[in-house]
C-alpha positions in Angstrom: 0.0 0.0 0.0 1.3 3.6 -0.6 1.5 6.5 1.8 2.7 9.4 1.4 2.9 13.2 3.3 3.2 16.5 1.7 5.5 19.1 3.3 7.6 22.0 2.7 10.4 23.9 4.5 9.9 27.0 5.7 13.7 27.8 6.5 17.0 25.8 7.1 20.2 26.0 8.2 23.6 23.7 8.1 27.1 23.9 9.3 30.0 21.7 8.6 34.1 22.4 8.9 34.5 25.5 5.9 30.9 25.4 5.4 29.0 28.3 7.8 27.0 30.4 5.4 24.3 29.7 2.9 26.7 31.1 0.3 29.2 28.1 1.2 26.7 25.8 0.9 25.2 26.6 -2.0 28.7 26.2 -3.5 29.4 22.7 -2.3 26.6 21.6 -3.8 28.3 21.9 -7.3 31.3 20.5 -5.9 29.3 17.2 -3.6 32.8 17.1 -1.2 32.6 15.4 1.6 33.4 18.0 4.1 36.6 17.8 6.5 38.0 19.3 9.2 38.5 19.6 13.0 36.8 23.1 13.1 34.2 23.6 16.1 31.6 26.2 15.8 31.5 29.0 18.1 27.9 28.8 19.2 27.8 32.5 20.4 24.5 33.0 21.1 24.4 30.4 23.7 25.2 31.4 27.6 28.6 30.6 27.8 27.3 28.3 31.0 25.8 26.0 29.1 27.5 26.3 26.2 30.7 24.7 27.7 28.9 21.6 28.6 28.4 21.0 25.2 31.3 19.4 22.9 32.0 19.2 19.1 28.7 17.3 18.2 26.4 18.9 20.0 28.1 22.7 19.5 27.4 21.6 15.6 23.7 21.2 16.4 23.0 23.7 18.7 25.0 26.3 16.1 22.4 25.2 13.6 19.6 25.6 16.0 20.5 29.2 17.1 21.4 30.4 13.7 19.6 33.5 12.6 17.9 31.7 10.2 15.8 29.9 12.0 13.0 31.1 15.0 12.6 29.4 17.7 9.1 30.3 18.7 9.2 27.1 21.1 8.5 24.3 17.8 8.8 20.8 19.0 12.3 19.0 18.3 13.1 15.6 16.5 16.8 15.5 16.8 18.0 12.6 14.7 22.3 11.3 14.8 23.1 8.2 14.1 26.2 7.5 16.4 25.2 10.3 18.9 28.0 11.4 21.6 29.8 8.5 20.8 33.3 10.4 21.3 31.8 10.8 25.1 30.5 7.4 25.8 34.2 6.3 25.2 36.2 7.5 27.8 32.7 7.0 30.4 33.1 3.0 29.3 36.3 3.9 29.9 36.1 4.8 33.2 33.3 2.7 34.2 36.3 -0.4 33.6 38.6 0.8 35.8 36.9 2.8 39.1 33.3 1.3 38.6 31.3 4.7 38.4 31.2 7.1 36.4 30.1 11.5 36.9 26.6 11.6 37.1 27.2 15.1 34.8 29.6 13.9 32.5 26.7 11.2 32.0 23.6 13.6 31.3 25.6 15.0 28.4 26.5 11.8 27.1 22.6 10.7 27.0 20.7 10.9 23.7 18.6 14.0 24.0 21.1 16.1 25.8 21.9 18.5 23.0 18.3 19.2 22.1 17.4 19.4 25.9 20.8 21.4 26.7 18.8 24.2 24.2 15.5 23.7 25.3 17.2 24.9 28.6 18.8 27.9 27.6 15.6 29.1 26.1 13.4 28.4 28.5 10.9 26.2 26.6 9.0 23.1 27.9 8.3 22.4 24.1 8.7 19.0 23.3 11.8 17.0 22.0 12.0 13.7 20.3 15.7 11.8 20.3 15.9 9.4 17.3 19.4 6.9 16.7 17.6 4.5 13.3 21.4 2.6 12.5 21.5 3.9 8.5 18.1 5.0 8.2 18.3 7.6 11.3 17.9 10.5 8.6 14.4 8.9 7.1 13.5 8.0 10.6 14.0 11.5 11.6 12.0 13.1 8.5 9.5 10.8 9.3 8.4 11.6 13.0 8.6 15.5 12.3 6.5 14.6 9.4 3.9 12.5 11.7 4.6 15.3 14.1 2.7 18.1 11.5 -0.2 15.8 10.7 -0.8 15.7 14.6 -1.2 19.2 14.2 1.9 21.2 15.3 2.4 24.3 13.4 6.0 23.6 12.4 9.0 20.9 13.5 12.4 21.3 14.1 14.1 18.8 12.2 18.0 18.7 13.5 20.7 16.0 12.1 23.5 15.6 13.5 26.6 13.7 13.0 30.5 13.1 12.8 32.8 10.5 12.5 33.1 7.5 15.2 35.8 7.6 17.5 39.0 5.7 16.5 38.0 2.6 18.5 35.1 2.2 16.7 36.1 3.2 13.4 36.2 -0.7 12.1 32.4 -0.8 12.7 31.7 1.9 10.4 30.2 0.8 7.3 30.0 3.9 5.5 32.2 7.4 6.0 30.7 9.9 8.3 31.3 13.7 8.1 31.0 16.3 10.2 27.6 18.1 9.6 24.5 19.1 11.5 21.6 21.3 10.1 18.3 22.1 11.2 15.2 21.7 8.9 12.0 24.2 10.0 9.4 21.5 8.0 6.0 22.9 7.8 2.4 21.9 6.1 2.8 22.6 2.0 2.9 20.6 -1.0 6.1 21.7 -1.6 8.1 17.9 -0.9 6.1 14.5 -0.6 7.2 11.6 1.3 6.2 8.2 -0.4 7.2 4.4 -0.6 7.0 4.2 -4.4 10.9 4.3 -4.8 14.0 1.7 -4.8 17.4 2.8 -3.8 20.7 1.0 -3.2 21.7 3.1 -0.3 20.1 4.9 3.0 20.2 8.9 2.8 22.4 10.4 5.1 22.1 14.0 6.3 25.2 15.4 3.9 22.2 13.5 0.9 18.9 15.4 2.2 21.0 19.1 2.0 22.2 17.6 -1.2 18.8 17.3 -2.4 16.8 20.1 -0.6 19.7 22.9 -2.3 19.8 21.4 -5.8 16.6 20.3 -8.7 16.8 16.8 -8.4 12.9 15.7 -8.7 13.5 13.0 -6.2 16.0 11.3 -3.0 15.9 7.7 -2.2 15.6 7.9 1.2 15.8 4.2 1.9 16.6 0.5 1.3 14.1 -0.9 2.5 10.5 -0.3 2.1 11.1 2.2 -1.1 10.8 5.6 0.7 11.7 8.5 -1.1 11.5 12.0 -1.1 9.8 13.7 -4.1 10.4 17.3 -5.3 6.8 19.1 -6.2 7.8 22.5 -7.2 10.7 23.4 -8.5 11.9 26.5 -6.3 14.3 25.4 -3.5 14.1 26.3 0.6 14.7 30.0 1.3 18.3 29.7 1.6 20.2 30.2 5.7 22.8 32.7 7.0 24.6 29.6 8.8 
C-alpha cells in the first residue's frame, strides 16, 4: 500500500568544517565534497554556562539551531544522529572499567537528547523533543516523526541532524564514512516535498544527501533501502536559503 505526506520547508540551516553560510553551501553543492575538518563552531549566542557543557557534536547542532535563520518560537524538536556522543560514551566506558562509576554530569551530556534538551534549557521552553538513533536510516526515521509530528497538528518541527565521525575505537564498525555536519530543517504543512514508498534505492540517505537534495533540482531522493521511501520534489523553487 502507498503512503505518502506533503510538506515544505519554511527555513533551514547547516554547518559543517568551511561550510557556515548559505553562500558556502550553496557552492558545495556543485562540488558534492565530503566536508573535512576539526573546526568547532563557536555557538555564540548560547550562555557561555551552558555552552561549555556542550562538545564538538552537540556545539554543531546547537550552532544550527541558534542560527539567525531559524526562530525558535518554542516548535517541537526531532533530533536525529546516528552515532550520537559517541566520542563521550568512550572514555565514560572507559572509566566505568577501571573505578566502577562514572560522573553523574559527565553522563547527562553523554545521553541521547542532551543537545536538544541542553537548548530547550537555555531558552526556556518546555516544548517537546524527540531523540531518534535509526542505524543507516536515522535520517528517514527523523523526517518521518517530524513529518507524523505536522499531521498531529503542530504548526511547524524542528528537524535537527547531526553527526560526525566515530571515535578511533570504533572506526572498524563503520560501514559507511561519516562527516561532520549538523543542520536544522523548520518543515511545515505545504505541497512543496512529498514523502512516499514508491521508490528503490541502493543506499540509506544520510544528512550530507537530504541538503544535497533540498539545495539542488533533483525531482526525487531515495531515502531508503528498505520499504522504497523516497523523497519527491513538487515545485521546483528550492528552501529559502540560511545565514549559517
Amino acid at each position: 500500500m502507498s503512503r505518502a505526506l506533503s510538506f515544505r520547508v519554511a527555513a533551514w540551516s547547516a554547518w559543517a568544517p568551511g561550510l557556515d553560510t548559505a553562500a558556502a553551501w550553496q557552492a558545495w553543492r556543485h562540488e558534492a565534497r565530503q566536508p573535512e575538518g576539526d573546526d568547532v563552531p563557536p555557538v555564540a549566542a548560547m550562555p557561555a554556562m551552558l555552552r561549555r557543557r556542550a562538545e564538538r557534536l552537540g556545539r554543531m547542532a546547537l550552532e544550527t539551531l541558534y542560527a539567525d535563520a531559524i526562530t525558535y518560537r518554542g516548535q517541537p524538536i526531532v533530533y536525529a544522529s546516528r552515532h550520537g556522543e559517541t566520542g563521550r560514551i568512550v572514555p565514560l566506558l572507559q572509566q566505568l572499567a577501571a573505578e566502577g562509576s562514572v560522573s553523574p554530569q559527565a553522563f547527562s551530556m553523554a545521553v541521547h537528547n542532551a543537545i536538544p534538551g541542553l537548548f530547550t534549557i537555555a531558552q526556556r521552553s518546555n516544548a517537546p523533543v524527540t531523540a531518534i538513533a535509526a542505524g543507516p536510516e536515522t535520517a528517514f526515521a527523523g523526517l518521518t516523526e517530524a513529518l507524523a509530528q505536522l499531521q498531529e497538528g503542530a504548526p511547524s518541527v524542528l528537524l535537527c541532524l547531526a553527526d560526525h565521525p566515530l571515535p578511533a575505537v570504533y572506526a572498524a564498525f563503520a560501514d559507511a564514512a561519516e562527516a561532520p555536519v549538523a543542520c536544522v530543517l523548520e518543515l511545515a504543512p505545504g505541497n512543496d516535498f512529498v514523502l512516499d514508498n514508491k521508490g528503490s534505492d541502493k543506499r540509506n540517505a544520510r544528512a550530507l544527501d537530504v541538503l544535497y537534495f533540498l539545495l539542488g533540482p533533483a525531482p526525487k531522493l531515495g531515502l531508503t533501502v528498505r520499504g522504497g521511501w523516497q523523497c519527491r520534489r513538487v515545485t521546483d523553487t528550492p528552501p529559502d536559503s540560511s545565514d549559517s
